[in-house]
Phi, psi and omega in degrees: 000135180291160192245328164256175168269092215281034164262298177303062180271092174315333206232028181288346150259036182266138181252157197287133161247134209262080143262172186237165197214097143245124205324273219107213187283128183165175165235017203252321156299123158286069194297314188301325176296118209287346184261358166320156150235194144328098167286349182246319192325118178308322161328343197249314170282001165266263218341291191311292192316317175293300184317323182271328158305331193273320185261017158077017166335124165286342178178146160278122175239149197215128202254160165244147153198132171260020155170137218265173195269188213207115179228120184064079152054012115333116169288126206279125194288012197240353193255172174305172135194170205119121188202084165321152166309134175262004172261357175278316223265346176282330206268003181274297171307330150334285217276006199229011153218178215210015157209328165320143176291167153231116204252117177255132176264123229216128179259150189262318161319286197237049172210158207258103176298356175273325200249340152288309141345300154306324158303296198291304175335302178308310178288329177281345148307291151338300174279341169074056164092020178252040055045142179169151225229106163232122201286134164254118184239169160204172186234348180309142168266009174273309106017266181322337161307337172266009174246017192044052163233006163077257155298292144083340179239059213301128159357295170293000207239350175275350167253052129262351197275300183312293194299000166258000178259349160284309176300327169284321161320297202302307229268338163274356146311297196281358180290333188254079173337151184303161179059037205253358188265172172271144176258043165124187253289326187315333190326131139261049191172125191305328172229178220238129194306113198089001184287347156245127213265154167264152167250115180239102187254094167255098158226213192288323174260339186212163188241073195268140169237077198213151165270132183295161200248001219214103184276129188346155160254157167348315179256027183085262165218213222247132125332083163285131197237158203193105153311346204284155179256312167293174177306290209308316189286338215258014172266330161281043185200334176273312175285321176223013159253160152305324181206109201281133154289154197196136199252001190241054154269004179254320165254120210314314214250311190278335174297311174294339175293296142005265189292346172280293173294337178278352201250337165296320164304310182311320188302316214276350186255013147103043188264170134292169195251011187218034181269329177251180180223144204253099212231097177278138215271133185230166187255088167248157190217135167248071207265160194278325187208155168309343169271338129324323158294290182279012209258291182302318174317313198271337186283308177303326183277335167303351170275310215284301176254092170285161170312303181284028198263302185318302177319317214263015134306294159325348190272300193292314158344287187290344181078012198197144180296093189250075161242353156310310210277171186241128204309317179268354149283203183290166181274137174343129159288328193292157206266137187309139149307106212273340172333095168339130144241196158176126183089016161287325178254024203070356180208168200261119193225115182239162181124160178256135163297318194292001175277294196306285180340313179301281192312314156323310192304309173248037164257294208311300188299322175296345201244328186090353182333088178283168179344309213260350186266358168296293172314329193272333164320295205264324206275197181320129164242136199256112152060215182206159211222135199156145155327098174351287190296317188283303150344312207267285193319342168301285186306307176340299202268346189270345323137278221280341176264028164061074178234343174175165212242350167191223184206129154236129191273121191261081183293163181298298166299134161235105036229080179212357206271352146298337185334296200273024156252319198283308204262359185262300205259011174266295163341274124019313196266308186296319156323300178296031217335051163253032128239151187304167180259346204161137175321122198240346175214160159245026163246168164324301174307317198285341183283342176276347194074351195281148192287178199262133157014128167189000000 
């Protein structure tokens, strides 16, 4: 049921925002497709970037994993892999575009807030203010293993480690006054005396003593982006990003309920309610007429979800190893494990299985399902399918009633799989004049509307 009045538009001059998100480790990248290309050839992420710059995007996003997954001990061989350090490979992109952001996703767990800071810094320099940083946190001791620290985090304790590996960051941003190099050579003295400040931190989590090495960019600092879903992630996000990520883009009432709560936080955390930006990670399939659109749509998840892709959901579902078994029967009779583990298959899985397993069972059996037509049935739904002209009035209206403020698209192909958005659905959109016609600033911040730094 709609939740607004489509006479009633709050937002009518609100514009769509564009980001592109390459994955990495995922099965969601069709790799299998003769027009795939290379997920590491540096040649593929210049492909991407440019195509979104072309397509006025607001920012290239580079997902991190500091370890790729894992099954029986194994690298598991069925997802893409391979994932440069994402500030070598955005700052490679720095020098080969020239206005699109570069958002590198930087874990808070296993990195030095000082020594990140200074990285990142490097890059928002570089880049003359396109910088952006979406902060990660985890507690997995699966991870932790590659830093021989095992757990090394309590559940409770990663988003304080964050918002104070934030604070430190921001105050080694902040070190260096506006005016602090001389502005000349008559100067007695190369930077200007006090003008760089030390950052001194005793806290719960770091003990910092240091002079920042970096004088502010064009935008202040890095643009922060934040992902977390829970109450707890989507509260810390309210208190210190720009801009949130979100799984809540595909249906209009759950996307404004969304953008409704987040926005009730910002008031309780003493924020503007248009302080943050709401950018939910999407799928898009574009087609010549809707039946075409859901022809190609069913074709991407059958790439997407191969037989072994499907088991080895089903693996994980079940708690035991089915890649023996076959993807196009029925689903496993045997009853789930309900038992917690973590790191036979990479990832960490709590929780009792058999509710979801009961239900798999009885859409499948009302349905007719085998195993693989459930997972594509049942499992993670991606984004939206549809006609260029039909999309952009879809977006048009999700956009002008404050339900998100844009997407960031995680294409199916790499590196071609923008093609068809940039040269179909900017159009449309731009007609409909909620996307920009050309880049009006050149950080980052300024292309998000957001205010400056401080």
């Amino acid at each position: 049921m709609t939740r607004t009045d489509p006479h009633d538009v709050p937002r009518p001059d609100a514009r769509l925002h564009l980001g592109v998100f390459f994955q990495g480790v995922n099965h969601w990248t069709i790799w299998s497709d003769p027009s795939s290309g290379s997920q590491i050839d540096p040649a593929s992420f210049l492909r991407v970037a440019r195509t979104a710059e072309r397509g006025l995007f607001d920012a290239f996003f580079l997902g991190d994993g500091l370890r790729l997954r894992e099954s029986e001990g194994g690298v598991h061989e069925l997802d893409v892999a391979g994932r440069p350090d994402s500030i070598t490979q955005l700052s490679a992109l720095a020098a080969t575009t020239g206005r699109i952001g570069l958002v590198s996703t930087s874990n808070t767990t296993f990195n030095e807030p000082g020594d990140l800071a200074r990285r990142l810094a490097g890059l928002d320099l570089l880049s003359g203010g396109r910088a952006g940083w979406n902060v990660v946190t985890t507690h997995n001791a699966w991870t932790g293993e590659n830093f021989r620290r095992g757990g090394f985090l309590d559940h409770a304790d990663r988003y304080r480690r964050a918002e104070e590996f934030l604070s430190v960051a921001r105050a080694v941003w902040n070190g260096w006054a506006q005016g602090a190099v001389a502005d000349s050579v008559e100067a007695r003295s190369w930077s200007v005396p006090g003008a760089v400040g030390r950052v001194r931190v005793e806290g719960a989590h770091f003990d910092v003593d240091l002079a920042p090495t970096l004088p502010r960019s064009s935008q202040g600092h890095p643009v922060i982006f934040q992902a977390g879903d829970s109450g707890e992630g989507r509260d810390f996000a309210a208190r210190n990003a720009d801009v949130v990520f979100s799984a809540h883009g595909t249906d209009f009432d759950d996307a404004l309920a969304f953008a409704e709560d987040v926005r009730r936080r910002l008031r309780a955390a003493g924020r503007a309610e248009d302080a943050l930006r709401i950018l939910p990670g999407t799928e898009i399939v574009i087609g010549a007429t809707e039946k075409e659109a859901e022809e190609k749509a069913r074709w991407v998840r059958l790439e997407q979800v191969t037989p072994a892709v499907a088991l080895g959901i089903a693996s994980r579902l079940w708690g035991f190893d089915l890649s023996g078994r076959d993807a196009d029967g029925p689903l496993p009779a045997e009853d789930p494990v309900v038992a917690a583990y973590e790191g036979k298959f990479g990832t960490r899985r709590v929780g009792d299985p058999r509710p979801v397993v009961a239900e798999w069972r009885a859409k499948a059996g009302a349905n007719g399902w085998s195993l693989r037509e459930t997972v594509i049935e049942l499992g993670t739904r991606r984004g939206h399918v549809g006609t260029a002209a039909g999309l952009a009035e879809k977006f048009a209206r999700f956009v002008r009633h404050g339900a998100l403020d844009g997407f960031n698209v995680s294409p199916y192909l790499v590196p071609d799989g923008l093609d068809d958005i940039v040269e179909l659905l900017v159009p449309e959109l731009q007609e409909r004049g909620v996307y920009r016609t050309a880049y009006t600033g050149t950080t980052l911040r300024e292309h998000l509307g957001l205010a400056p730094a401080v």
